[in-house]
C-alpha positions in Angstrom: 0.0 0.0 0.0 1.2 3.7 -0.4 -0.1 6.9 1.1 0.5 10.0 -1.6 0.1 13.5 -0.3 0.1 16.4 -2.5 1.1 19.7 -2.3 2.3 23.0 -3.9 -1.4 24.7 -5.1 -2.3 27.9 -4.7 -4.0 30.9 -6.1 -1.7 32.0 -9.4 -2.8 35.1 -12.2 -3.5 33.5 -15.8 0.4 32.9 -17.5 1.7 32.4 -14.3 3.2 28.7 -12.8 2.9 26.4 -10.5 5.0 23.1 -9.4 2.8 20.2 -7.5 4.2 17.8 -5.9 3.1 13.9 -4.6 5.1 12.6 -1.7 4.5 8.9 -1.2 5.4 7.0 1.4 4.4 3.0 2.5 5.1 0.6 -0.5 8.1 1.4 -2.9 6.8 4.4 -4.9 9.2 3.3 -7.7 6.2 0.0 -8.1 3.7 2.1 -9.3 3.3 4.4 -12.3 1.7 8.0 -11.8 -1.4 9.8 -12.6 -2.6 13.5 -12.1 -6.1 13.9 -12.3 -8.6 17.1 -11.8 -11.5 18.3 -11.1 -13.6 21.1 -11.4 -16.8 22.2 -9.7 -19.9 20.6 -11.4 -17.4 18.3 -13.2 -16.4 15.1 -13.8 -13.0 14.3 -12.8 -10.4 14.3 -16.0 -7.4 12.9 -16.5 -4.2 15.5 -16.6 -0.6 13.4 -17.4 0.7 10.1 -16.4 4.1 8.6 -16.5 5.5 5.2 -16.4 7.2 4.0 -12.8 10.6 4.8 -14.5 10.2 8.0 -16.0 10.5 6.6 -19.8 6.9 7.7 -20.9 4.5 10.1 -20.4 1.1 11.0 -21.3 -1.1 14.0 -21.8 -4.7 15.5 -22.0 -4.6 17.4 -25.3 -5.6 20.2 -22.9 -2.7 20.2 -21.7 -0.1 19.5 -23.9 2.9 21.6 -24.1 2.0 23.4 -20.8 2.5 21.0 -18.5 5.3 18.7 -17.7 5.1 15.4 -15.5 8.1 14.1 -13.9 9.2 11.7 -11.1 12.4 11.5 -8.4 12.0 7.7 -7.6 14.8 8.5 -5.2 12.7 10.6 -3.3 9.7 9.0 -3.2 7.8 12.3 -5.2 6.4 12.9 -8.6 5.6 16.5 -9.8 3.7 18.5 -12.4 4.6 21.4 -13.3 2.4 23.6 -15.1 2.9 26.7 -17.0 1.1 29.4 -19.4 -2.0 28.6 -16.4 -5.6 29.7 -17.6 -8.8 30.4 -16.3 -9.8 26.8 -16.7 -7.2 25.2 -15.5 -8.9 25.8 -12.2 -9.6 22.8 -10.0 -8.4 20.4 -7.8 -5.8 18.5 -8.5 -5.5 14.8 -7.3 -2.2 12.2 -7.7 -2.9 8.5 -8.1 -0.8 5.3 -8.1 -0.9 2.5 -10.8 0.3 -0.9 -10.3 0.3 -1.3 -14.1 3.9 -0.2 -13.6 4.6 0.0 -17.7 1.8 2.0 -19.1 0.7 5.8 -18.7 -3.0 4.8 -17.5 -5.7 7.5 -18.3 -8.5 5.8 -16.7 -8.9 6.8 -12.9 -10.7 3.6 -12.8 -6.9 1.5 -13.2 -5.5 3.6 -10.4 -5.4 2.2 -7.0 -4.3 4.8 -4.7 -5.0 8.5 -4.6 -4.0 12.0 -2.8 -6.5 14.3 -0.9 -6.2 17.0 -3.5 -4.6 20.0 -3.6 -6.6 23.2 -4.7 -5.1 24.9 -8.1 -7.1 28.2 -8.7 -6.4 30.8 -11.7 -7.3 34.2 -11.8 -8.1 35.9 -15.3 
């Protein structure tokens, strides 16, 4: 089992950046691939990035694509996303999710087995 906490939201203007993190700690972090999900109010939760337990492939929502970059530290036990060019609808909460299917870069929340409390990600226009 692994707990994953997230951090590193906040309140940023439209353009502006923001690095999130997801410490995990419990099982090996480095036997699960990683997901970042969102959601905003009155919506369903949608799949943001993913990337592989080693850090060879990634995945992204078209949405984001070219803005936002996933990335893992195995060594620490963390995985990150960092977002830039933020706007307006980017707004949400953001969640972090583990995958045992160690090889792939799952978009389906359903094929994740553990997730973060959510950190709040909120841009101003």
């Amino acid at each position: 089992q692994v707990q994953l906490v997230e951090s590193g939201g906040g309140l940023v203007q439209a353009g502006g950046s923001l690095r999130l993190s997801c410490a995990a700690s419990g099982r090996t972090f480095s036997s699960y691939s990683m997901g970042w999900f969102r959601q905003a109010p009155g919506k369903e939760r949608e799949f943001v990035a993913a990337i592989t337990w080693s850090g060879a492939r990634t995945n992204y929502a078209d949405s984001v694509k070219g803005r936002f970059t996933i990335s893992r530290d195995n060594a620490k036990n963390t995985g990150y996303l960092r977002m830039n060019s933020l706007k307006p609808e980017d707004t949400a909460v953001y969640y972090c999710a583990a995958s045992s299917l160690l090889y792939q870069t799952v978009a389906r929340s359903s094929s994740y087995d553990y997730w973060g409390q959510g950190t709040q990600v909120t841009v101003s226009s």
